[in-house]
PDB file as gemmi writes it, atoms N, CA and C in Angstrom:
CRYST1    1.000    1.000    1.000  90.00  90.00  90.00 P 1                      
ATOM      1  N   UNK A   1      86.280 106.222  85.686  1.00  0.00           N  
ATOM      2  CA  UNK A   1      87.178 105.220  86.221  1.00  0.00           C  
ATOM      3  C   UNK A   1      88.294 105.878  87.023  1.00  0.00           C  
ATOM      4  N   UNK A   2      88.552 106.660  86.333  1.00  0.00           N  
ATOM      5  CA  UNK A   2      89.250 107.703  87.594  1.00  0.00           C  
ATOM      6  C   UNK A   2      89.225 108.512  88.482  1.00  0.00           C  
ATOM      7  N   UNK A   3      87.676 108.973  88.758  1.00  0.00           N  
ATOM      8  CA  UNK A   3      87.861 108.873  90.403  1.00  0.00           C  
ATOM      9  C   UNK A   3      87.464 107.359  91.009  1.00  0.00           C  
ATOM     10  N   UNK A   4      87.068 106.487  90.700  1.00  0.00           N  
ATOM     11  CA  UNK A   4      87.191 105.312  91.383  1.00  0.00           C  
ATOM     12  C   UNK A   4      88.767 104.742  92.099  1.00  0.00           C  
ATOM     13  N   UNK A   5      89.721 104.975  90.751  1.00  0.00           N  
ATOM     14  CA  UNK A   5      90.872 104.630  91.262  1.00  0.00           C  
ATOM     15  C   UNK A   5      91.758 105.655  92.240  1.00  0.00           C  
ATOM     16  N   UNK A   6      91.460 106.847  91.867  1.00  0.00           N  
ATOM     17  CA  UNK A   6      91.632 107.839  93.005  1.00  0.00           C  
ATOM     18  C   UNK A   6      91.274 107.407  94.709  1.00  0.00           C  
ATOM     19  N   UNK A   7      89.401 107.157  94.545  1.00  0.00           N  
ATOM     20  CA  UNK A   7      89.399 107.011  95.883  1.00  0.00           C  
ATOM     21  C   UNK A   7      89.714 105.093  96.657  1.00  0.00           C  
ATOM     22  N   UNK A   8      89.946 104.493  95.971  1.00  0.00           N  
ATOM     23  CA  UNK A   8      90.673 103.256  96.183  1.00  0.00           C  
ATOM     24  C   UNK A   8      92.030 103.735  96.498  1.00  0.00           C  
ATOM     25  N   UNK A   9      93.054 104.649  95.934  1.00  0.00           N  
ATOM     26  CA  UNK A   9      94.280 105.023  96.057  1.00  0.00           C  
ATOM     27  C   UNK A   9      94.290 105.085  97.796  1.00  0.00           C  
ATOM     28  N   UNK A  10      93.321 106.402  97.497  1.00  0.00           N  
ATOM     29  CA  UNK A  10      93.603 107.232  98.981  1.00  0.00           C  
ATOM     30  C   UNK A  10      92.579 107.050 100.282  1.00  0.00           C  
ATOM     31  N   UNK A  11      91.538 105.872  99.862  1.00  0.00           N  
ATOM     32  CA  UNK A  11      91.040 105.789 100.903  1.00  0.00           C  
ATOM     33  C   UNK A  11      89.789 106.783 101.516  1.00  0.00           C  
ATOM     34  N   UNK A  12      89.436 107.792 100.521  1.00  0.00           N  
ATOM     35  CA  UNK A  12      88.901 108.449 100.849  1.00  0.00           C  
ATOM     36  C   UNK A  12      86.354 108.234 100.490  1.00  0.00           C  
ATOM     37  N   UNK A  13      86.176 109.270 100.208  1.00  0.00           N  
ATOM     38  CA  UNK A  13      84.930 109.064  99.784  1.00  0.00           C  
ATOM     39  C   UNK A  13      83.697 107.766 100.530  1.00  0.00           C  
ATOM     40  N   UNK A  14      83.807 107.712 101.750  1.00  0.00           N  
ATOM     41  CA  UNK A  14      83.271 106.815 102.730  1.00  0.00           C  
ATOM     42  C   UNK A  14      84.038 105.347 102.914  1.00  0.00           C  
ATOM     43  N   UNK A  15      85.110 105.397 101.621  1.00  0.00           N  
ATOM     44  CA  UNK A  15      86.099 104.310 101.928  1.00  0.00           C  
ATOM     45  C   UNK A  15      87.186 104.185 103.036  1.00  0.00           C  
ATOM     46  N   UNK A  16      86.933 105.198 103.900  1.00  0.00           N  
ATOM     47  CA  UNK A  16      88.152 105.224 104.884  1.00  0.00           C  
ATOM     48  C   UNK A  16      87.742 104.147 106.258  1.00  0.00           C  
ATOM     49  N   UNK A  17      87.160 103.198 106.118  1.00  0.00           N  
ATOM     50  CA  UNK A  17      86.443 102.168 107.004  1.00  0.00           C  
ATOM     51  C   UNK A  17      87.669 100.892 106.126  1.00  0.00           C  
ATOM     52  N   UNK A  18      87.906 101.108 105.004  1.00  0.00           N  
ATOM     53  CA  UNK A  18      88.702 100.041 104.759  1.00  0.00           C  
ATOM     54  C   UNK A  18      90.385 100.678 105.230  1.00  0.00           C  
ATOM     55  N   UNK A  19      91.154  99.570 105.912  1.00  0.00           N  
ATOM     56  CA  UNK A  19      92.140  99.518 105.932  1.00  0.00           C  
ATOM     57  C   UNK A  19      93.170  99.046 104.927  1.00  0.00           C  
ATOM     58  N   UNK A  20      94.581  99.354 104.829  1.00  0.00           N  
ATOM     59  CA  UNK A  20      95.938  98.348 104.284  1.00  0.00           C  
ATOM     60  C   UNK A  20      95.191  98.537 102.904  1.00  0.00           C  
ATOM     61  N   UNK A  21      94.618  99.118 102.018  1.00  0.00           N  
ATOM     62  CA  UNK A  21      93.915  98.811 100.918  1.00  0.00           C  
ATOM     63  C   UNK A  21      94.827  98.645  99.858  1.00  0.00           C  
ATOM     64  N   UNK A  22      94.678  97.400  99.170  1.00  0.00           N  
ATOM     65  CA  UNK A  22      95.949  96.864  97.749  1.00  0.00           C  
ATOM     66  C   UNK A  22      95.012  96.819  96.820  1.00  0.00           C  
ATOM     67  N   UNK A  23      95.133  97.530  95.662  1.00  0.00           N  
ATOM     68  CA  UNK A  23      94.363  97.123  94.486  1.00  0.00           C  
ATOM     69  C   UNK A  23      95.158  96.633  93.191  1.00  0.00           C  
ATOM     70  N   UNK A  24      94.638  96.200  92.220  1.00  0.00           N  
ATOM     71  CA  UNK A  24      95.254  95.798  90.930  1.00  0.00           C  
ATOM     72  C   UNK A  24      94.093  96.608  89.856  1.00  0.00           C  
ATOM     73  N   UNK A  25      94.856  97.326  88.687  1.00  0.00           N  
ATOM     74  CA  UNK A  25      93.829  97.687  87.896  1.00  0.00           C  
ATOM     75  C   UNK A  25      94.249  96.760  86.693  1.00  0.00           C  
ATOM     76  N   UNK A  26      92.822  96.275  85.788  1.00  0.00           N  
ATOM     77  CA  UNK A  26      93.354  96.253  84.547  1.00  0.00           C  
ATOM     78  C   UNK A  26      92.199  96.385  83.263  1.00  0.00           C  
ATOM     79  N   UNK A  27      92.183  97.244  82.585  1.00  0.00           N  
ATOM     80  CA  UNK A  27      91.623  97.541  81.628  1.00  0.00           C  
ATOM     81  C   UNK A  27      90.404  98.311  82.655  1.00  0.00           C  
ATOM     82  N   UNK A  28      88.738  97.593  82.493  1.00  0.00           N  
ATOM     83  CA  UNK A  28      87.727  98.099  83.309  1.00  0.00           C  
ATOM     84  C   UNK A  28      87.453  97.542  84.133  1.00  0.00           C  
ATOM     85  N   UNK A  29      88.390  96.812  84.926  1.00  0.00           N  
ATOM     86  CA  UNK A  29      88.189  95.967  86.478  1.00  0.00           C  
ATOM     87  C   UNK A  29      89.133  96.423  87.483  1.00  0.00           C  
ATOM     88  N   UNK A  30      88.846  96.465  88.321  1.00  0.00           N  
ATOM     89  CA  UNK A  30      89.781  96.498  90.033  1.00  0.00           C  
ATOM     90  C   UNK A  30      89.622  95.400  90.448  1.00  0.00           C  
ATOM     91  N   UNK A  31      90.610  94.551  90.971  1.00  0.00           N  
ATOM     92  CA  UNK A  31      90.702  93.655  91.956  1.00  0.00           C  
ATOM     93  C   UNK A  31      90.990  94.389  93.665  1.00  0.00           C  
ATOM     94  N   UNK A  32      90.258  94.086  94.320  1.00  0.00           N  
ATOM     95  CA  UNK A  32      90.934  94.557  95.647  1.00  0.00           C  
ATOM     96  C   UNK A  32      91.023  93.792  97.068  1.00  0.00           C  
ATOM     97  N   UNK A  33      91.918  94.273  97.952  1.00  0.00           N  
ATOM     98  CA  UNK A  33      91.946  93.173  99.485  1.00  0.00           C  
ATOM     99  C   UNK A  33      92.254  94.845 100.345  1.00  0.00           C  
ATOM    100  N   UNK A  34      91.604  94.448 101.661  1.00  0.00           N  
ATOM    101  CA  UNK A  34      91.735  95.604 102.741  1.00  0.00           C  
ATOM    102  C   UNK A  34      91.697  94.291 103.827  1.00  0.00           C  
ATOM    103  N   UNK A  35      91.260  95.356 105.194  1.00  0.00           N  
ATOM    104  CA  UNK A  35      90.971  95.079 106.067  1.00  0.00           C  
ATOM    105  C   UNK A  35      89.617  96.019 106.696  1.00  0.00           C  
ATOM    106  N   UNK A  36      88.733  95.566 106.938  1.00  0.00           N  
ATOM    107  CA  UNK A  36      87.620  96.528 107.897  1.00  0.00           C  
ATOM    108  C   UNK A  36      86.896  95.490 108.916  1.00  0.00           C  
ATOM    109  N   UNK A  37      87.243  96.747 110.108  1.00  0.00           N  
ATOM    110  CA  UNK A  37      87.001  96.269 111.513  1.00  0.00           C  
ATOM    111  C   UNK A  37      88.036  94.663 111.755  1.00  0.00           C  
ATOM    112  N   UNK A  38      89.298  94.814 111.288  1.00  0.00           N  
ATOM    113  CA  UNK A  38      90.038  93.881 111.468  1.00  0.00           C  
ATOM    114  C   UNK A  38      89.628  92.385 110.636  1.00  0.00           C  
ATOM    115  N   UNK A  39      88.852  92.674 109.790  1.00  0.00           N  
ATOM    116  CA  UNK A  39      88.270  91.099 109.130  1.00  0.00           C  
ATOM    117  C   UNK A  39      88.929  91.517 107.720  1.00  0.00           C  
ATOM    118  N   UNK A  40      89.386  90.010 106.885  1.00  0.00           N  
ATOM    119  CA  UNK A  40      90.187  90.332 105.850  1.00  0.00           C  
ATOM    120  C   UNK A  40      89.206  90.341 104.612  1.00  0.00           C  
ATOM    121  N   UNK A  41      89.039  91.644 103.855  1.00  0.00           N  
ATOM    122  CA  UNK A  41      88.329  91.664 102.891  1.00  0.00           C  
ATOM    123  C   UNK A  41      88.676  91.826 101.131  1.00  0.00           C  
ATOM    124  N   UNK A  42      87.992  91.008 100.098  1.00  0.00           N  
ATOM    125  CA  UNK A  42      88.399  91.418  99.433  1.00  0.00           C  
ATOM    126  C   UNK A  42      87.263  90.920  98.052  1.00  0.00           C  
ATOM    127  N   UNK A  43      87.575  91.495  96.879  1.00  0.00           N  
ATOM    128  CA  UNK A  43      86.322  91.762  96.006  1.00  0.00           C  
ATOM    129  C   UNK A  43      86.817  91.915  94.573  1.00  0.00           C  
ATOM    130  N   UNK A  44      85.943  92.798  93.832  1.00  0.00           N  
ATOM    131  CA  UNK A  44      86.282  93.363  92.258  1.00  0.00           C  
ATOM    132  C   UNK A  44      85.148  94.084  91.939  1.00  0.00           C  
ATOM    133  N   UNK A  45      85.623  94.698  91.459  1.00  0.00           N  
ATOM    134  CA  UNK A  45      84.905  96.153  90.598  1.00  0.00           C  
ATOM    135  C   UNK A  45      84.974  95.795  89.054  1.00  0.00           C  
ATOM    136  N   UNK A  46      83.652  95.805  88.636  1.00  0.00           N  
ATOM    137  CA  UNK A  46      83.908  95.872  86.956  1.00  0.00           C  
ATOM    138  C   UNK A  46      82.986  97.303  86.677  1.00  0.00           C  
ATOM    139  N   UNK A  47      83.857  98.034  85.771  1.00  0.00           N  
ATOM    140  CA  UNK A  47      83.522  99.603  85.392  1.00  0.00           C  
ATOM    141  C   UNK A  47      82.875  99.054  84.104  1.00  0.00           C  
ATOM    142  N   UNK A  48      81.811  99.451  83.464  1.00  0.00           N  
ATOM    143  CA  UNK A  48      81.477  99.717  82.363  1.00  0.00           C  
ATOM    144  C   UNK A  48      80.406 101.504  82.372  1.00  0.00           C  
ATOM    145  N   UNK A  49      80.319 101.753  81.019  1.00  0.00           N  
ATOM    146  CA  UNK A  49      79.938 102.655  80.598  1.00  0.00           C  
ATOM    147  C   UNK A  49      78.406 103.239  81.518  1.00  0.00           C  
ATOM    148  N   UNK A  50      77.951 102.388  81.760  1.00  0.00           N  
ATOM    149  CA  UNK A  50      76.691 103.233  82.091  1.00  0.00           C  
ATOM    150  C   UNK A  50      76.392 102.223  83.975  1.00  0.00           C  
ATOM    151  N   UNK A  51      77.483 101.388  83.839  1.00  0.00           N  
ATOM    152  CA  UNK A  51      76.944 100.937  85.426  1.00  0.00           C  
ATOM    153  C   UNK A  51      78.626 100.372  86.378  1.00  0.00           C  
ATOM    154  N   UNK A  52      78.259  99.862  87.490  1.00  0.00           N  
ATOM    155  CA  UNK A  52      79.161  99.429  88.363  1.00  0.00           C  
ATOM    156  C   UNK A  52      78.842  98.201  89.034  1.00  0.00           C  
ATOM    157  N   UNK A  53      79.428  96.996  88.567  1.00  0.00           N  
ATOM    158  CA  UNK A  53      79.429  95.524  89.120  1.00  0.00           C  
ATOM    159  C   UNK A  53      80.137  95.217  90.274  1.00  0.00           C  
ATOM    160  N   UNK A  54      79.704  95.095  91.493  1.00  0.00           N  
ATOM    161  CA  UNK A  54      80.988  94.752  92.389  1.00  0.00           C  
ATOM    162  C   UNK A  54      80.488  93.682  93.705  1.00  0.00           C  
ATOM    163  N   UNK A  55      81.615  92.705  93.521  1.00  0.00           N  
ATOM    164  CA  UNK A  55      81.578  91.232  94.427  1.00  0.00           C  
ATOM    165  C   UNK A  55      82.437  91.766  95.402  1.00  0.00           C  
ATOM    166  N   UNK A  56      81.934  91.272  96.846  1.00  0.00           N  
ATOM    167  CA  UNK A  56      82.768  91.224  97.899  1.00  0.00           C  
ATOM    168  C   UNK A  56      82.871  89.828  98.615  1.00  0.00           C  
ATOM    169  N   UNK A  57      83.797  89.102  99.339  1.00  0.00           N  
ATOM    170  CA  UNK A  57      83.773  88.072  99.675  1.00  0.00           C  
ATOM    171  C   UNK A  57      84.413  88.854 101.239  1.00  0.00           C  
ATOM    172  N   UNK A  58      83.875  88.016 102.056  1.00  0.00           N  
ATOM    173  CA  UNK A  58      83.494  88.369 103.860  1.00  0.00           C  
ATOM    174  C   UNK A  58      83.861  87.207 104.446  1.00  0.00           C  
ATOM    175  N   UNK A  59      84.745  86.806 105.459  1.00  0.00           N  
ATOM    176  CA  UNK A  59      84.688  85.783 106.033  1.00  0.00           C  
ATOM    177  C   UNK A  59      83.793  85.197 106.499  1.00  0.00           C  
ATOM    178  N   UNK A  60      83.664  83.854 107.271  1.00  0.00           N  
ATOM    179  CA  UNK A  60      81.722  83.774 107.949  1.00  0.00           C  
ATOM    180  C   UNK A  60      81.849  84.386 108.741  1.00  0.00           C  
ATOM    181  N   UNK A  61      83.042  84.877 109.607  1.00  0.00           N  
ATOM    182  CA  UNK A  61      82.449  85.830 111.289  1.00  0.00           C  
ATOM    183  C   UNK A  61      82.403  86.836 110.652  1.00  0.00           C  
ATOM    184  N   UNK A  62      82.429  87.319 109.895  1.00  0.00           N  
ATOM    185  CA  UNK A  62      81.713  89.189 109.133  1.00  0.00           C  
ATOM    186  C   UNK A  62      80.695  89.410 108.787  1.00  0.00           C  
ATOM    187  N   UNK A  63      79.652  88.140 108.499  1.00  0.00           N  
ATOM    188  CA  UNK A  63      78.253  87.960 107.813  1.00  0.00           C  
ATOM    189  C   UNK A  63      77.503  88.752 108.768  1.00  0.00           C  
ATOM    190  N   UNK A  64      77.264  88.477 110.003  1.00  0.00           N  
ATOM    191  CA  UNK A  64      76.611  89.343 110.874  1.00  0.00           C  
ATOM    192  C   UNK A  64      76.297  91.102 110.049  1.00  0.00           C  
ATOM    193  N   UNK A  65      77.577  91.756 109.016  1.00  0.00           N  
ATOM    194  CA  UNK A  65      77.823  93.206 109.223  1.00  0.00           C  
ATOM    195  C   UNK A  65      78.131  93.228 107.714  1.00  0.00           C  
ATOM    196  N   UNK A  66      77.015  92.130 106.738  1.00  0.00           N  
ATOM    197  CA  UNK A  66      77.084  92.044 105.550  1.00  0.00           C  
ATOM    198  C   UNK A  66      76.247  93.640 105.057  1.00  0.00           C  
ATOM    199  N   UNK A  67      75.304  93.518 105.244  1.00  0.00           N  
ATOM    200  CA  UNK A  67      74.311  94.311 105.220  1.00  0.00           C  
ATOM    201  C   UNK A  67      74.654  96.212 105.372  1.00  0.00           C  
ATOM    202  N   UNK A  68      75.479  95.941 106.756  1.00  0.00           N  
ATOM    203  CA  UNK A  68      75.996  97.319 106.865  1.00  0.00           C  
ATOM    204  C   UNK A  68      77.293  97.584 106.040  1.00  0.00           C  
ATOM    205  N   UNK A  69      77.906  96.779 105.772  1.00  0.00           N  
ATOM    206  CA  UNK A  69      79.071  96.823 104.595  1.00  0.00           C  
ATOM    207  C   UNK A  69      78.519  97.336 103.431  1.00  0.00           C  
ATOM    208  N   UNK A  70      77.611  96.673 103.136  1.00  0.00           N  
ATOM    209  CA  UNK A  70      76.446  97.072 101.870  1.00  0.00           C  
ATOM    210  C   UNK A  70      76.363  98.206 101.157  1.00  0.00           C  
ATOM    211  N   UNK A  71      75.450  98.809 102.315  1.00  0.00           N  
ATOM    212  CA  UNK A  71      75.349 100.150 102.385  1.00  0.00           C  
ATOM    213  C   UNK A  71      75.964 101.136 102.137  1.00  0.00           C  
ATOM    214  N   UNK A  72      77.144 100.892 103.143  1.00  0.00           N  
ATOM    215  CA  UNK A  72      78.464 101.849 103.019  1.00  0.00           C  
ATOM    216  C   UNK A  72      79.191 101.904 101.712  1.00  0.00           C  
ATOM    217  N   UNK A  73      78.972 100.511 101.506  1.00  0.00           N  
ATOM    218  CA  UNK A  73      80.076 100.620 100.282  1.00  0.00           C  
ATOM    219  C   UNK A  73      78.876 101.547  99.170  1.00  0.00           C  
ATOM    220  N   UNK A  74      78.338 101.180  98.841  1.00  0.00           N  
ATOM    221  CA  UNK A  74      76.929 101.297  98.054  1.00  0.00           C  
ATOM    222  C   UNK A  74      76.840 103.107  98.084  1.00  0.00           C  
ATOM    223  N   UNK A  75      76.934 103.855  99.134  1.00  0.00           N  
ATOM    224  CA  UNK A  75      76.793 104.980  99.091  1.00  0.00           C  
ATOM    225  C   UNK A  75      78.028 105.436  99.298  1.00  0.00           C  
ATOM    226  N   UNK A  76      79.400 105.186  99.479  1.00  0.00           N  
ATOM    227  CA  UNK A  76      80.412 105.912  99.109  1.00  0.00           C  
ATOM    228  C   UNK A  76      80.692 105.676  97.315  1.00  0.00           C  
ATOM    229  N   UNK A  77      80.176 104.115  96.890  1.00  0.00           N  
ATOM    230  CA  UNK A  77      80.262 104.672  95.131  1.00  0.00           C  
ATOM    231  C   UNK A  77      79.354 105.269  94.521  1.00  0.00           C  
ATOM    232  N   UNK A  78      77.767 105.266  95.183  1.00  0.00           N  
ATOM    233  CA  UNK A  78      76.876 106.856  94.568  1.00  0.00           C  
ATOM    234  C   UNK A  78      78.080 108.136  94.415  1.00  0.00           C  
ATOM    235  N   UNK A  79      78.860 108.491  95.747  1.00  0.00           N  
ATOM    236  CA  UNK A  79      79.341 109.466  95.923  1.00  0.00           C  
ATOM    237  C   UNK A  79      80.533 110.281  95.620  1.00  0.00           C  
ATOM    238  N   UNK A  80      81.025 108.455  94.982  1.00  0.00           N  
ATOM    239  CA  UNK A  80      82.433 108.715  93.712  1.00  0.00           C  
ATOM    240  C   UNK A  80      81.620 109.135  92.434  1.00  0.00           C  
ATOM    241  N   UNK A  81      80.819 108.664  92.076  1.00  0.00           N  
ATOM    242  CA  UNK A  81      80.630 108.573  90.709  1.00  0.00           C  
ATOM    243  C   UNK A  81      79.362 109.746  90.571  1.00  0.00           C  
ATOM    244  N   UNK A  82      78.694 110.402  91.756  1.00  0.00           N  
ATOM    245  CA  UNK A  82      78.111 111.406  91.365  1.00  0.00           C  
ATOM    246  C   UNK A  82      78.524 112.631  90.797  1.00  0.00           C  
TER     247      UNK A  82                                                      
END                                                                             
């Protein structure tokens, strides 16, 4: 859980596509809001022991770049948590 909140801190680990990034921690969840490619984004992380749950909500003009959001996000948390 702590490098998760590390790279939420600083933006780093393929997360540097999100902008303005605000998070809330509490117990084994993150709440979070950014900005990427100027569209307002925002989601939650639930940490448990052996996996990683996470919702993002996209405006409708972002759906187009659901898919590539996906990804990215998807392989910068392989790359926290490897």
């Amino acid at each position: 859980m702590q490098r998760i909140e590390a790279a939420l801190s600083s933006g780093s680990n393929g997360l540097d596509m999100l902008e303005d990034m605000k998070y809330v921690q509490k117990d084994a969840k993150f709440a979070f809001a950014a900005k990427a490619k100027g569209f307002k984004v925002s989601g939650a992380l639930d940490v448990a022991n052996e996996s990683v749950a996470m919702s993002v909500k996209l405006p409708w003009a972002a759906k187009p770049f659901r898919k590539t959001a996906q990804s990215k996000i998807h392989a910068a948390l392989q790359e926290i948590l490897a």
